[in-house]
Structures are given as structure tokens and as C-alpha cells.
PDB file of N, CA, C and O in Angstrom:
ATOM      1  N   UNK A   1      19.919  12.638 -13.488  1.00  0.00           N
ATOM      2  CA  UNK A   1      20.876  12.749 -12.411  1.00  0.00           C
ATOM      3  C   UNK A   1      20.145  12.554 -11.083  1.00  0.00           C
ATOM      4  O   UNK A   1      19.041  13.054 -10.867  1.00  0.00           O
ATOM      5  N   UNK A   2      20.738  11.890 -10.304  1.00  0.00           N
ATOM      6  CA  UNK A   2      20.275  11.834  -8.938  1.00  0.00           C
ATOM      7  C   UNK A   2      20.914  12.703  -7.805  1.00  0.00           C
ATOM      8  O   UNK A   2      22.141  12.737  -7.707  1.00  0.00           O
ATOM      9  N   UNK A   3      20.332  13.216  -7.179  1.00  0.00           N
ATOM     10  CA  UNK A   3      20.975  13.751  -5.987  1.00  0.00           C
ATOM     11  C   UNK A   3      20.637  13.357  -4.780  1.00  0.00           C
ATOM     12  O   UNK A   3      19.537  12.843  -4.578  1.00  0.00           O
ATOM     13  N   UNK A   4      21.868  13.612  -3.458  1.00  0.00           N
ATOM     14  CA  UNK A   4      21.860  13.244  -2.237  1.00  0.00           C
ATOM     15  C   UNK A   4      20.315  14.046  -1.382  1.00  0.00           C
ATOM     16  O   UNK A   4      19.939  15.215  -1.476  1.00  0.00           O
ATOM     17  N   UNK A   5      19.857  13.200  -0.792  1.00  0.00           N
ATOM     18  CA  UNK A   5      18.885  13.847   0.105  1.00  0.00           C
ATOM     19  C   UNK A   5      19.355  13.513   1.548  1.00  0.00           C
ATOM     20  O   UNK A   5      19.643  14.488   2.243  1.00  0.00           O
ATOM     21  N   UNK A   6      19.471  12.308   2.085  1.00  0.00           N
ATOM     22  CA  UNK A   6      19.344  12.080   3.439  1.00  0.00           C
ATOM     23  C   UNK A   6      19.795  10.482   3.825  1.00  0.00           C
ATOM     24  O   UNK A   6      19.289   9.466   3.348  1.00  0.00           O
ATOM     25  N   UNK A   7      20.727  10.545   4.676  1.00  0.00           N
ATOM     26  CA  UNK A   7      20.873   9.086   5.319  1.00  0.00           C
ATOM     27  C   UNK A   7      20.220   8.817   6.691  1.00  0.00           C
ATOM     28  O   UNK A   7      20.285   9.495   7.716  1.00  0.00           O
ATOM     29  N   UNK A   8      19.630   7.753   6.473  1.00  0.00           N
ATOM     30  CA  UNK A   8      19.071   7.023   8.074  1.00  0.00           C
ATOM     31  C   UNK A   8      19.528   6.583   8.524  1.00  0.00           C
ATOM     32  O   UNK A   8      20.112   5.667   7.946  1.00  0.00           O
ATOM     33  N   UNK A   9      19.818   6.794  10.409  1.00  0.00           N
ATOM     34  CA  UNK A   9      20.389   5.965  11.252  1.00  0.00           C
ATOM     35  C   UNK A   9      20.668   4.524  11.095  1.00  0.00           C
ATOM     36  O   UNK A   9      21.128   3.766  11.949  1.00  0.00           O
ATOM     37  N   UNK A  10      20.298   4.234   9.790  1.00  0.00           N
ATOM     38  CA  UNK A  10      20.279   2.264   9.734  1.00  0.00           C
ATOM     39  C   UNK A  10      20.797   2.452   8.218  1.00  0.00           C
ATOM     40  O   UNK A  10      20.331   1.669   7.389  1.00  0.00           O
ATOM     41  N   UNK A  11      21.931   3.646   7.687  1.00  0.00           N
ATOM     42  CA  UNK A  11      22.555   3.610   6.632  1.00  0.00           C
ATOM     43  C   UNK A  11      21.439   3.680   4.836  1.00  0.00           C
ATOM     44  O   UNK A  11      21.786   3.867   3.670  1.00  0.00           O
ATOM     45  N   UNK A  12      20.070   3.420   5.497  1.00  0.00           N
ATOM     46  CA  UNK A  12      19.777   3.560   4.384  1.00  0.00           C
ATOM     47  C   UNK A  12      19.893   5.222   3.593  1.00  0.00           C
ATOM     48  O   UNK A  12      19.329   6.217   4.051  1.00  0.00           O
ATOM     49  N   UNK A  13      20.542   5.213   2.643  1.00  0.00           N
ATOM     50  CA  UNK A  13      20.513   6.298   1.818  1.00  0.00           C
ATOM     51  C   UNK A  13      19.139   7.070   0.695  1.00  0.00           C
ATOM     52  O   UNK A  13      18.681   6.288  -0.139  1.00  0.00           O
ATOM     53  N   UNK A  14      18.660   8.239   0.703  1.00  0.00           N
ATOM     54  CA  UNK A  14      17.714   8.535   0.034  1.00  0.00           C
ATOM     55  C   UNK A  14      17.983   9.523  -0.888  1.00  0.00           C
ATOM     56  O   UNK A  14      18.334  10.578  -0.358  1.00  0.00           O
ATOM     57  N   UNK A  15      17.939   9.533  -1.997  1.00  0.00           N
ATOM     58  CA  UNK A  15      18.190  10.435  -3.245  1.00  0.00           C
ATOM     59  C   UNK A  15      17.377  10.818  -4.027  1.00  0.00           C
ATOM     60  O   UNK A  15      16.414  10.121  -3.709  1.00  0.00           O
ATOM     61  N   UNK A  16      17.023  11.486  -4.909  1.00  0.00           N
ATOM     62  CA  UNK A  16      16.113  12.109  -5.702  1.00  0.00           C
ATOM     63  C   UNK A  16      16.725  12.628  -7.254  1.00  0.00           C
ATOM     64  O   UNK A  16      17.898  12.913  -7.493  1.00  0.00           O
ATOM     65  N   UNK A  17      15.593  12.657  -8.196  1.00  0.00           N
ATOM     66  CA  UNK A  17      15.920  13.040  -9.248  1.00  0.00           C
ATOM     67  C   UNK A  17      15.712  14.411  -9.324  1.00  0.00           C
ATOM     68  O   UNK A  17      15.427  15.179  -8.406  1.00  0.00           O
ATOM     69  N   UNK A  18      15.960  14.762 -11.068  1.00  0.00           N
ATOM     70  CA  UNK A  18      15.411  16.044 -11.160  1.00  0.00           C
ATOM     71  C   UNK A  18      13.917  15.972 -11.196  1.00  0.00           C
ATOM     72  O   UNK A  18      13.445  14.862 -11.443  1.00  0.00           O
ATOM     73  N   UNK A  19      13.127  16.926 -11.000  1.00  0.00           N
ATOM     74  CA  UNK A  19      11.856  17.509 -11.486  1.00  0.00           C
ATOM     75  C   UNK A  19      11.901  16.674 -12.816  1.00  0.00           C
ATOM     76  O   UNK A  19      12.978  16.511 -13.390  1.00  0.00           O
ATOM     77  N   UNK A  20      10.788  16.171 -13.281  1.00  0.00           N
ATOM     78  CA  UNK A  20      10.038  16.017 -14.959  1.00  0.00           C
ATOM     79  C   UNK A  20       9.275  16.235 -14.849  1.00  0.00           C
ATOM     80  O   UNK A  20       8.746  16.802 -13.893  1.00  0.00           O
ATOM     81  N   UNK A  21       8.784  15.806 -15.981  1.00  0.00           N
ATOM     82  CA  UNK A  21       7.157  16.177 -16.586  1.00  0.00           C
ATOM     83  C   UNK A  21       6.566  14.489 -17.133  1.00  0.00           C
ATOM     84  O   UNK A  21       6.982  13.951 -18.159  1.00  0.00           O
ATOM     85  N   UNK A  22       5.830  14.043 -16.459  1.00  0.00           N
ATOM     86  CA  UNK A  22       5.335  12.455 -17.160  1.00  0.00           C
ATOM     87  C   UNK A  22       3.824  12.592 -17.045  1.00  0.00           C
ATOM     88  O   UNK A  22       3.380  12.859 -15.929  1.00  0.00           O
ATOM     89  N   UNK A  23       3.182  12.479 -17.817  1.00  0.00           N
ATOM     90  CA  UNK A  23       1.972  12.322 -17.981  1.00  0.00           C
ATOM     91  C   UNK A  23       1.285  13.189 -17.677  1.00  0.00           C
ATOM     92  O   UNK A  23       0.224  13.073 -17.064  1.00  0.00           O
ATOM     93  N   UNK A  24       2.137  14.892 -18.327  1.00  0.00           N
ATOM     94  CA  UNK A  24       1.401  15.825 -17.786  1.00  0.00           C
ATOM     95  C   UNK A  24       1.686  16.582 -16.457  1.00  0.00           C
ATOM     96  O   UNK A  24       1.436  17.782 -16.345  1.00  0.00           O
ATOM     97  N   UNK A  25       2.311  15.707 -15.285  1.00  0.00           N
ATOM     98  CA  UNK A  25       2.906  16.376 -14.241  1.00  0.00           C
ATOM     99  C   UNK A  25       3.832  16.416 -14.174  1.00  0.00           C
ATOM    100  O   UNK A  25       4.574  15.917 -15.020  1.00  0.00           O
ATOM    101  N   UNK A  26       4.261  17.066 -13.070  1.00  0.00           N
ATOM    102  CA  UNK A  26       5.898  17.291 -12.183  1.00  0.00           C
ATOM    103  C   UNK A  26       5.548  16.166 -11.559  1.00  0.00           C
ATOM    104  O   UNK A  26       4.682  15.854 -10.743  1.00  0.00           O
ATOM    105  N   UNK A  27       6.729  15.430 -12.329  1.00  0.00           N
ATOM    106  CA  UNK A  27       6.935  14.035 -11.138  1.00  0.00           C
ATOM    107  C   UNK A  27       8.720  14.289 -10.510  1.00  0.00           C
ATOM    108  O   UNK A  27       9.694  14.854 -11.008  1.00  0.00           O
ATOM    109  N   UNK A  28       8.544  13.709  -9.474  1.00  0.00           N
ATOM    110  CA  UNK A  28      10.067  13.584  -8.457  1.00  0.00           C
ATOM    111  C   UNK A  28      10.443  12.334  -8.219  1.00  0.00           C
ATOM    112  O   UNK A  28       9.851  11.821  -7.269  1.00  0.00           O
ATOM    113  N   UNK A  29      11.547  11.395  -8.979  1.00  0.00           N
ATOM    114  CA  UNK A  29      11.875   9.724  -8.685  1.00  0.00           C
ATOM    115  C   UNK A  29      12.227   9.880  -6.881  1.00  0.00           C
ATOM    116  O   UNK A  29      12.008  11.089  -6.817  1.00  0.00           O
ATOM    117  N   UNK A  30      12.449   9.652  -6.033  1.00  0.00           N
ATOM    118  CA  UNK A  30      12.892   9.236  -5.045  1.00  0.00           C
ATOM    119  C   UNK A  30      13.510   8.066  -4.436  1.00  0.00           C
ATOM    120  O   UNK A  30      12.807   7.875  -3.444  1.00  0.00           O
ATOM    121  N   UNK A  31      14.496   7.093  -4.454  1.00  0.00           N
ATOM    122  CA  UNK A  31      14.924   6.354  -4.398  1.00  0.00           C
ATOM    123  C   UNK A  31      15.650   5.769  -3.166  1.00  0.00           C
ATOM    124  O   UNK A  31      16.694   6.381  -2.944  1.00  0.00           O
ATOM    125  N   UNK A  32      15.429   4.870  -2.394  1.00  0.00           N
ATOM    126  CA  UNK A  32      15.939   4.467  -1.115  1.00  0.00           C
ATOM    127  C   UNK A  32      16.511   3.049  -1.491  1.00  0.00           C
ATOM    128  O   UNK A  32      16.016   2.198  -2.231  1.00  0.00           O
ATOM    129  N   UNK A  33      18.004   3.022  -0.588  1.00  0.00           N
ATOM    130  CA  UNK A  33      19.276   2.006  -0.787  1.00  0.00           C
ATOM    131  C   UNK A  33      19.422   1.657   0.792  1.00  0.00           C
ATOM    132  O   UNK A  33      19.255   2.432   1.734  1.00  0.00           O
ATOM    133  N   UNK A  34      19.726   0.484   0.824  1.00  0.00           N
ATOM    134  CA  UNK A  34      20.223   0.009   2.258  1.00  0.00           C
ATOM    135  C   UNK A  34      20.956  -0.846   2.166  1.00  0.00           C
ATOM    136  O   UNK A  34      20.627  -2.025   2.298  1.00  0.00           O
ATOM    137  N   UNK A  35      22.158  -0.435   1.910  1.00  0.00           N
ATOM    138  CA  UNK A  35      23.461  -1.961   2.374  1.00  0.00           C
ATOM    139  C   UNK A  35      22.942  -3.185   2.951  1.00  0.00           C
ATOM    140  O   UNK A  35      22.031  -3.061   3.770  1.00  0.00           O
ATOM    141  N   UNK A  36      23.327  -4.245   2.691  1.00  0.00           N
ATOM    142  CA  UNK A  36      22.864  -5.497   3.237  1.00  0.00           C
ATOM    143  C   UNK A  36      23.904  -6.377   3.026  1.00  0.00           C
ATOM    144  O   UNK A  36      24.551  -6.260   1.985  1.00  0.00           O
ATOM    145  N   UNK A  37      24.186  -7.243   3.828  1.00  0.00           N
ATOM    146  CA  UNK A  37      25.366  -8.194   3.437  1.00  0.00           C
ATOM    147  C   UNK A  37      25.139  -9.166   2.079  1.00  0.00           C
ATOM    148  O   UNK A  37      24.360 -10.119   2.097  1.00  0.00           O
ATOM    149  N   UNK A  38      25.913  -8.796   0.928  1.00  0.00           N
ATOM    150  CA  UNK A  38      25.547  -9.318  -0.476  1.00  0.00           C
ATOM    151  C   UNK A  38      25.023  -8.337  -1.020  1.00  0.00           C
ATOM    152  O   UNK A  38      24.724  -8.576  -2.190  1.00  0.00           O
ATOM    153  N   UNK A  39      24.814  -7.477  -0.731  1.00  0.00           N
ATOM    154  CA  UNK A  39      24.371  -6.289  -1.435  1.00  0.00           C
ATOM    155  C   UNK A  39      23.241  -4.900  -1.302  1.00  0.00           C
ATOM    156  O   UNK A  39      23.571  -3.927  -0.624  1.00  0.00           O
ATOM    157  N   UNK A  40      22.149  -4.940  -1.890  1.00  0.00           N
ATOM    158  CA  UNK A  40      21.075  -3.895  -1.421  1.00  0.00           C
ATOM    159  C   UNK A  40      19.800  -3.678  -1.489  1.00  0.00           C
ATOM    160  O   UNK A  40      19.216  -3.689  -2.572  1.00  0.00           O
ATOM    161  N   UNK A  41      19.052  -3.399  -0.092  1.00  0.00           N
ATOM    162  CA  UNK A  41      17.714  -2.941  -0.325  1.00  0.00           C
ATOM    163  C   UNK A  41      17.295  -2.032  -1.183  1.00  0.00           C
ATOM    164  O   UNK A  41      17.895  -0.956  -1.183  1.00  0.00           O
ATOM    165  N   UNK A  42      16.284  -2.214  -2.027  1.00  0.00           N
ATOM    166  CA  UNK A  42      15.983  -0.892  -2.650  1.00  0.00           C
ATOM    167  C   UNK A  42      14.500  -0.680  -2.823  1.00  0.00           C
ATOM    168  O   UNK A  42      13.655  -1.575  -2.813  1.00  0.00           O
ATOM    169  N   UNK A  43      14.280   0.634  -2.987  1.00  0.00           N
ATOM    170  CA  UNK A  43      12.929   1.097  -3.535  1.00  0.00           C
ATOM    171  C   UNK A  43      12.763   1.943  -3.901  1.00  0.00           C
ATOM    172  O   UNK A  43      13.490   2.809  -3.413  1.00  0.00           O
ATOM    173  N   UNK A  44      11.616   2.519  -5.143  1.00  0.00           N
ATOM    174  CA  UNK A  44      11.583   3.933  -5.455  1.00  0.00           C
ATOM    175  C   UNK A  44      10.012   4.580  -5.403  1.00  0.00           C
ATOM    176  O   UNK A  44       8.872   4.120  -5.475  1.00  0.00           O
ATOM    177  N   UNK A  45      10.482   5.600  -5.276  1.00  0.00           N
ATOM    178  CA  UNK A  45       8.702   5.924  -5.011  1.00  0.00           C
ATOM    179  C   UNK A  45       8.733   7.738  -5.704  1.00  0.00           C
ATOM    180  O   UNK A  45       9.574   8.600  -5.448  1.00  0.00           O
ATOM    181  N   UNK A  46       7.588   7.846  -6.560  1.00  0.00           N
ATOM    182  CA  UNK A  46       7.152   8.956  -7.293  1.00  0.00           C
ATOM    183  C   UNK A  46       6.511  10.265  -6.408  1.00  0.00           C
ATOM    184  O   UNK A  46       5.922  10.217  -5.328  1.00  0.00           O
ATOM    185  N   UNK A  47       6.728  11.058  -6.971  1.00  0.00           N
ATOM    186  CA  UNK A  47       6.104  12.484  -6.007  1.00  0.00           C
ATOM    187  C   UNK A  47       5.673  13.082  -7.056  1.00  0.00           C
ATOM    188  O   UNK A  47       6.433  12.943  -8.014  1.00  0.00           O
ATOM    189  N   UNK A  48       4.703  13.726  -7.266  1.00  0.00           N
ATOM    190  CA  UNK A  48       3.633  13.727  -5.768  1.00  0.00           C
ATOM    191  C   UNK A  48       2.527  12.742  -5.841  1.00  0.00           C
ATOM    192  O   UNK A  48       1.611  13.113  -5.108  1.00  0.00           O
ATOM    193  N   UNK A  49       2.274  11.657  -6.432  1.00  0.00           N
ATOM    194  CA  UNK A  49       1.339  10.497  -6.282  1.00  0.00           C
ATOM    195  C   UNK A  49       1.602   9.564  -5.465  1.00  0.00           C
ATOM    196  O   UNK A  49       0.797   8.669  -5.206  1.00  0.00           O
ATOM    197  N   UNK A  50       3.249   9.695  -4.747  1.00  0.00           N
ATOM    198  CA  UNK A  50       3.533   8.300  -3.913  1.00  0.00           C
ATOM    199  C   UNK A  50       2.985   7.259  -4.163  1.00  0.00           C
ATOM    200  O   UNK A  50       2.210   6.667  -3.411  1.00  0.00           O
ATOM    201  N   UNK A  51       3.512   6.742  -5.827  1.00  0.00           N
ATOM    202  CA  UNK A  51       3.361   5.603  -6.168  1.00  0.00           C
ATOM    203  C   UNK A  51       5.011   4.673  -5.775  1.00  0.00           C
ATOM    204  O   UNK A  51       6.165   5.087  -5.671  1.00  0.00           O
ATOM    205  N   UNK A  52       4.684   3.933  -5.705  1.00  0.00           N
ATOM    206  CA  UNK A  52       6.283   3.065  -5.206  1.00  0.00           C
ATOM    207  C   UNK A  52       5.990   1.509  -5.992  1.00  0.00           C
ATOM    208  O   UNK A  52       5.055   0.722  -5.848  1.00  0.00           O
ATOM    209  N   UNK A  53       7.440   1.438  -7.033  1.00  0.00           N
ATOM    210  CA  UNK A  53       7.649   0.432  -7.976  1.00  0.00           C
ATOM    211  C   UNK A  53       8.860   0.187  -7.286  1.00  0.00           C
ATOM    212  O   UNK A  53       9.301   0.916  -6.397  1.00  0.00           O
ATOM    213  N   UNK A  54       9.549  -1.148  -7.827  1.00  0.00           N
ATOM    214  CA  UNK A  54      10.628  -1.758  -7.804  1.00  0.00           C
ATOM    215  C   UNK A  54      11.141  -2.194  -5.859  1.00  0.00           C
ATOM    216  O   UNK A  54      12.345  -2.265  -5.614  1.00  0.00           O
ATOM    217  N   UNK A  55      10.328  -2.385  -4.944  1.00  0.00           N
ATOM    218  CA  UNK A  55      10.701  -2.858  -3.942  1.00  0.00           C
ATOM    219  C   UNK A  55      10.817  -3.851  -3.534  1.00  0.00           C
ATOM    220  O   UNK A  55       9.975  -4.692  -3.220  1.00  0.00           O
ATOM    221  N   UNK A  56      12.723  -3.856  -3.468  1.00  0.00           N
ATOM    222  CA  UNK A  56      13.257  -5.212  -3.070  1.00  0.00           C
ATOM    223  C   UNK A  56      14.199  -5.115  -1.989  1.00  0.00           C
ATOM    224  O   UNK A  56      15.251  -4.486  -1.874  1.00  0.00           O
ATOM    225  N   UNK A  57      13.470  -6.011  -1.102  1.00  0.00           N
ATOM    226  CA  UNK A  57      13.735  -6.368   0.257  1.00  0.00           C
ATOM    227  C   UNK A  57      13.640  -5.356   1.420  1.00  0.00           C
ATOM    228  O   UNK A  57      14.276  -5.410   2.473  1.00  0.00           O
ATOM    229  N   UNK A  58      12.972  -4.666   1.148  1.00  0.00           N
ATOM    230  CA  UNK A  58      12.375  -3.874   2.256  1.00  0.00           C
ATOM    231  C   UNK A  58      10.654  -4.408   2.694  1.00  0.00           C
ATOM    232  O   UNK A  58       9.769  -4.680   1.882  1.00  0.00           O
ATOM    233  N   UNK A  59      10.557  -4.442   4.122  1.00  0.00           N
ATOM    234  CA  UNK A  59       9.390  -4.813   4.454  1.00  0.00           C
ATOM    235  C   UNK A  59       8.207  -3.874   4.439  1.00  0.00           C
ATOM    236  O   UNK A  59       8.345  -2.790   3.873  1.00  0.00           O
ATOM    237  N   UNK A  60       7.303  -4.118   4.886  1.00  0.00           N
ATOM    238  CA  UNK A  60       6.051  -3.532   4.678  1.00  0.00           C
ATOM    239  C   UNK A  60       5.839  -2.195   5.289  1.00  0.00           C
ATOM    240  O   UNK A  60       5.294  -1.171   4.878  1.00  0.00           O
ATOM    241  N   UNK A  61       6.576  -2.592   6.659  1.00  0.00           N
ATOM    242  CA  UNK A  61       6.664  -1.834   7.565  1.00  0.00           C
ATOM    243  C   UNK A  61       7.523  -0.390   7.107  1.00  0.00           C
ATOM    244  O   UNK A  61       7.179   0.786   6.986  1.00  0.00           O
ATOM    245  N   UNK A  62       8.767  -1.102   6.929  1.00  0.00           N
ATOM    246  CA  UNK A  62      10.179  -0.022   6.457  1.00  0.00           C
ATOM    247  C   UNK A  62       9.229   0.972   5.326  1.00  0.00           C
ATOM    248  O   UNK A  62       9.215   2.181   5.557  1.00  0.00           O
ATOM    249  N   UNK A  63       8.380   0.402   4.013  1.00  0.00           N
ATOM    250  CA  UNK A  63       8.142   1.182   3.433  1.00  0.00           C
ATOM    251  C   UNK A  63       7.239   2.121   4.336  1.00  0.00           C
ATOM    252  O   UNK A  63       7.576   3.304   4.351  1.00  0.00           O
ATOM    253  N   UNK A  64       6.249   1.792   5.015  1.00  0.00           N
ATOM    254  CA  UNK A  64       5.435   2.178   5.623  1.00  0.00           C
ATOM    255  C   UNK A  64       6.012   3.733   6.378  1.00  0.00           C
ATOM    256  O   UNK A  64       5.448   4.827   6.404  1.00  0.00           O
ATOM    257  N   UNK A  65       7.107   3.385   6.847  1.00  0.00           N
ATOM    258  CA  UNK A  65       8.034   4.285   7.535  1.00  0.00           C
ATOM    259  C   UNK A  65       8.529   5.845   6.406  1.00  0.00           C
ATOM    260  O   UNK A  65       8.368   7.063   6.494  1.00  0.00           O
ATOM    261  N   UNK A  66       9.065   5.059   5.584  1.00  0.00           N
ATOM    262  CA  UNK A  66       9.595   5.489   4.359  1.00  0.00           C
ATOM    263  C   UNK A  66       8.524   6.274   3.909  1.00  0.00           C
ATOM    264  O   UNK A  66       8.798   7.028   2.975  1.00  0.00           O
ATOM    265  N   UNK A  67       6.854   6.300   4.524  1.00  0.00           N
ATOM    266  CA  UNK A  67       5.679   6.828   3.340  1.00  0.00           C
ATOM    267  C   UNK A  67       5.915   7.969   4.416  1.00  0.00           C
ATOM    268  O   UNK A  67       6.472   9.011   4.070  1.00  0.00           O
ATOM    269  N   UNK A  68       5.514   7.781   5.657  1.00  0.00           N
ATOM    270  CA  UNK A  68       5.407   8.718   6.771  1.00  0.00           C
ATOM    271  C   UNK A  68       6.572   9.506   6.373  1.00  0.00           C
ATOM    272  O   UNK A  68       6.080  10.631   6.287  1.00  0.00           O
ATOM    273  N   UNK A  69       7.939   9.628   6.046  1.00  0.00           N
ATOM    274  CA  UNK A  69       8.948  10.524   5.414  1.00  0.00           C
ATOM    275  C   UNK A  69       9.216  11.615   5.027  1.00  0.00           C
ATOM    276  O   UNK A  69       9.653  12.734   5.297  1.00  0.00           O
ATOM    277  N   UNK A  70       8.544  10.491   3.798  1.00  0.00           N
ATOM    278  CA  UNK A  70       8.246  11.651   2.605  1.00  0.00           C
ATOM    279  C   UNK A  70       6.975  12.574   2.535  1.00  0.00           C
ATOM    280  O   UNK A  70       6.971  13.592   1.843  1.00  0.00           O
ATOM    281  N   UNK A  71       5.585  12.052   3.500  1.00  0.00           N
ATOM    282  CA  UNK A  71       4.592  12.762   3.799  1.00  0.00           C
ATOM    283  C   UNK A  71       5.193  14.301   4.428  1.00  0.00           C
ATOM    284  O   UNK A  71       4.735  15.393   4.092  1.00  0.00           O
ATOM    285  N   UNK A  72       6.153  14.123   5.267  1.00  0.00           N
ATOM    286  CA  UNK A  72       7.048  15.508   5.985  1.00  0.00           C
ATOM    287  C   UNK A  72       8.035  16.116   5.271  1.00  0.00           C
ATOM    288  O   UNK A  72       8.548  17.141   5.720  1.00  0.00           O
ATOM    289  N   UNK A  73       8.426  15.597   4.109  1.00  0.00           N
ATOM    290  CA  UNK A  73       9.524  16.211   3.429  1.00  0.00           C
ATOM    291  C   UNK A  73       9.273  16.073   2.150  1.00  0.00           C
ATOM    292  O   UNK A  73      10.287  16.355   1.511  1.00  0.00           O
ATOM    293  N   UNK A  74       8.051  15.652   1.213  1.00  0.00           N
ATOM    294  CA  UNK A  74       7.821  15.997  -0.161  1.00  0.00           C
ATOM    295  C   UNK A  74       7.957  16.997  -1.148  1.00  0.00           C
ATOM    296  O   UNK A  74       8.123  16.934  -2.367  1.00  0.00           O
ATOM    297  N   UNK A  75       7.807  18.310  -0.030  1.00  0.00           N
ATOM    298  CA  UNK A  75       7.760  19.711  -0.547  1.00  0.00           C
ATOM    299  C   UNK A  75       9.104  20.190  -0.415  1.00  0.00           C
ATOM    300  O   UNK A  75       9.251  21.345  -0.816  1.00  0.00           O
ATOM    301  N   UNK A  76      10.019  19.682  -0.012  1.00  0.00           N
ATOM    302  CA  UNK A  76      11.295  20.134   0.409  1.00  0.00           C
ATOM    303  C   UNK A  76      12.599  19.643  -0.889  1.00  0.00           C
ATOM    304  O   UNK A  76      13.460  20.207  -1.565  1.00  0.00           O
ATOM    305  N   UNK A  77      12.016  18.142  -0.661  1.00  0.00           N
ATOM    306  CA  UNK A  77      12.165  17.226  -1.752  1.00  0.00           C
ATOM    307  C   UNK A  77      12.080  17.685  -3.779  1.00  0.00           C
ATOM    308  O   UNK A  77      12.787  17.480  -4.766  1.00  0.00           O
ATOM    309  N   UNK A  78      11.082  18.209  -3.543  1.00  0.00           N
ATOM    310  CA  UNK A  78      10.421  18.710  -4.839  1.00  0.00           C
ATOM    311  C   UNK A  78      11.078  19.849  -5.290  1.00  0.00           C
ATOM    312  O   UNK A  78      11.633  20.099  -6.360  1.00  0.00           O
ATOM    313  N   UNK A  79      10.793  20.940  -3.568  1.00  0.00           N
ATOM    314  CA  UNK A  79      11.639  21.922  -4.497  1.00  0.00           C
ATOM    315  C   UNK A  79      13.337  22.311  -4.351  1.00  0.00           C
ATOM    316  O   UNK A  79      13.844  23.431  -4.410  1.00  0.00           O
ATOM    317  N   UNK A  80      14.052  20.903  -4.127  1.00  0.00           N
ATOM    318  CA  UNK A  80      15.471  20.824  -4.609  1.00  0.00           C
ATOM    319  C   UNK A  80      15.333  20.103  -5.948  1.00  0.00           C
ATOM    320  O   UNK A  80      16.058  20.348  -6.913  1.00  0.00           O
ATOM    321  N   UNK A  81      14.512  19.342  -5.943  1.00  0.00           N
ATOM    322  CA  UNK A  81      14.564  18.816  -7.744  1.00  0.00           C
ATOM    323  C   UNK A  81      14.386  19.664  -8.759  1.00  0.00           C
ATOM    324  O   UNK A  81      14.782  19.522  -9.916  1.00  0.00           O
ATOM    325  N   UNK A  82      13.583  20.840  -8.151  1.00  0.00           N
ATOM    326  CA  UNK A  82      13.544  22.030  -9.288  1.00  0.00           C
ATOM    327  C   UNK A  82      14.661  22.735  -9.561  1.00  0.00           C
ATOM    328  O   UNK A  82      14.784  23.436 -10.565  1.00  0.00           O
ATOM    329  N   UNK A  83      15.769  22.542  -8.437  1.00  0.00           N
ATOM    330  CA  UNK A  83      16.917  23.578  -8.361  1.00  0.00           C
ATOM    331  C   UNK A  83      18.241  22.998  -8.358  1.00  0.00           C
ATOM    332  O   UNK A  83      19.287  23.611  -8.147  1.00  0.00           O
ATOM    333  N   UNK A  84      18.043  21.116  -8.739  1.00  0.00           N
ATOM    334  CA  UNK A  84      19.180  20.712  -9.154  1.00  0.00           C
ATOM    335  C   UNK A  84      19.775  19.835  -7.805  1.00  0.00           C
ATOM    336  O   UNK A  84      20.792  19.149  -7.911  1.00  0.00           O
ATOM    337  N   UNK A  85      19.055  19.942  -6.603  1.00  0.00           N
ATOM    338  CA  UNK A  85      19.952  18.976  -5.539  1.00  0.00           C
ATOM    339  C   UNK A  85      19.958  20.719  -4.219  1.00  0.00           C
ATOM    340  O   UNK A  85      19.557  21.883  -4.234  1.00  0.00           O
ATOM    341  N   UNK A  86      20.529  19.983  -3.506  1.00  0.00           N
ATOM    342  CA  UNK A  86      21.528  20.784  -2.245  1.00  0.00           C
ATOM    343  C   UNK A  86      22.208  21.916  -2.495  1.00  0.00           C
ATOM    344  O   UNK A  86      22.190  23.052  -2.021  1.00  0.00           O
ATOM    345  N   UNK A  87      23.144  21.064  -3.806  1.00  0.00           N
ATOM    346  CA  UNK A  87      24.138  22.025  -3.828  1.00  0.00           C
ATOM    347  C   UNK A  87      23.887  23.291  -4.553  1.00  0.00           C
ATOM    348  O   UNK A  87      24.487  24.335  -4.297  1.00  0.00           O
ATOM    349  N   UNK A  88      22.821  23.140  -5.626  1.00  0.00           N
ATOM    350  CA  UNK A  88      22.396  24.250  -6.168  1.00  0.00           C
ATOM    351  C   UNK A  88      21.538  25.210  -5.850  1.00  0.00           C
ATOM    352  O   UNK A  88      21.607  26.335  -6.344  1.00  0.00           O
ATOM    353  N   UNK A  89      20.495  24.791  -4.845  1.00  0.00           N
ATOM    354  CA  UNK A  89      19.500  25.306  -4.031  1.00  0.00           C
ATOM    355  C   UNK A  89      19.884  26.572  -3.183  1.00  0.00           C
ATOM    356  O   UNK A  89      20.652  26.537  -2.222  1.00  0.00           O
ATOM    357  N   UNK A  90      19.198  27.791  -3.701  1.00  0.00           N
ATOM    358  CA  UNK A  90      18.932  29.224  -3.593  1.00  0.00           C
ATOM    359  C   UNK A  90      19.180  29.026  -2.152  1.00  0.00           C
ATOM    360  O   UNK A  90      20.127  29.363  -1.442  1.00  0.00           O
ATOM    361  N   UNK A  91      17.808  28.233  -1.840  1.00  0.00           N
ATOM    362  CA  UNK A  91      17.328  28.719  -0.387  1.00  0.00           C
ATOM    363  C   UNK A  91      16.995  27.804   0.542  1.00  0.00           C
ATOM    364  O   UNK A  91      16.035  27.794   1.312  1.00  0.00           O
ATOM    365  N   UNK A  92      18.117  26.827   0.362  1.00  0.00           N
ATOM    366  CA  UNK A  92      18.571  25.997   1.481  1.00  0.00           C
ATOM    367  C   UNK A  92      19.817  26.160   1.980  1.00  0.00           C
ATOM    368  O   UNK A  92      20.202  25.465   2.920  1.00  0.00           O
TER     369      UNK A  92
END
């Protein structure tokens, strides 16, 4: 399941999975969407290794932006994936 995290002034949308376990860790999917005429930017990027697969049509820069982000909100990020999103979260 994915849940809502955050929209950017330029519509791109950012969501997150639950918490897993892959290779031994707590990993967090993170996923960024941006409307585009014909359809959508996308990219996803792993927590806590901030590895980032599947980026299409976002520039170097945007990800670049996108790293600085999640550098400020990883831990925030992480621990709503433990608790299911927003809506389930104790202590947000």
C-alpha cells in the first residue's frame, strides 16, 4: 500500500510505502509523480540507502532537489511507514 506524504508547489505528488524488510533492513519505497501533458514524471527512491531506480523524466537537478527532501524528512517518512501513513500515526 502506498500512502500520501506531500505535494509540491509544481503538483508533483510524494508517497510512501509501508516499512519492509529487504535484505535484512527496514527499507521505505518513496515514490514521486508529476503530471505532464501526456502523462507522468516519475521516480522512486529507497530509505534509508537513497538508492533511486526507475527515473523517468525528471532531471538531474529535480532529483537532486528531491535528495535534499528527503535528507530533511527521512525520519518522519519512516516513521509513518511503521504506523501505516498519516492517518494512522499516533503522533502526528
Amino acid at each position: 500500500m502506498m500512502y500520501p506524504f506531500m505535494t509540491l508547489n509544481d503538483k508533483t505528488e510524494i508517497v510512501h510505502s509501508d516499512a519492509y524488510i529487504d535484505n535484512n533492513q527496514e527499507t521505505v519505497k518513496v515514490y514521486f509523480e508529476k503530471p505532464i501533458y501526456g502523462g507522468f514524471n516519475s521516480a522512486e527512491c529507497y530509505l534509508p540507502s537513497y538508492e533511486w531506480k526507475n527515473i523517468n523524466g525528471f532531471s538531474k537537478e529535480e532529483i537532486n532537489s528531491f535528495q535534499e527532501l528527503l535528507k530533511s524528512t527521512a525520519h518522519i517518512i519512516i516513521s509513518l511507514a511503521r504506523e501505516g501513513g498519516f492517518e494512522n500515526a499516533a503522533n502526528f
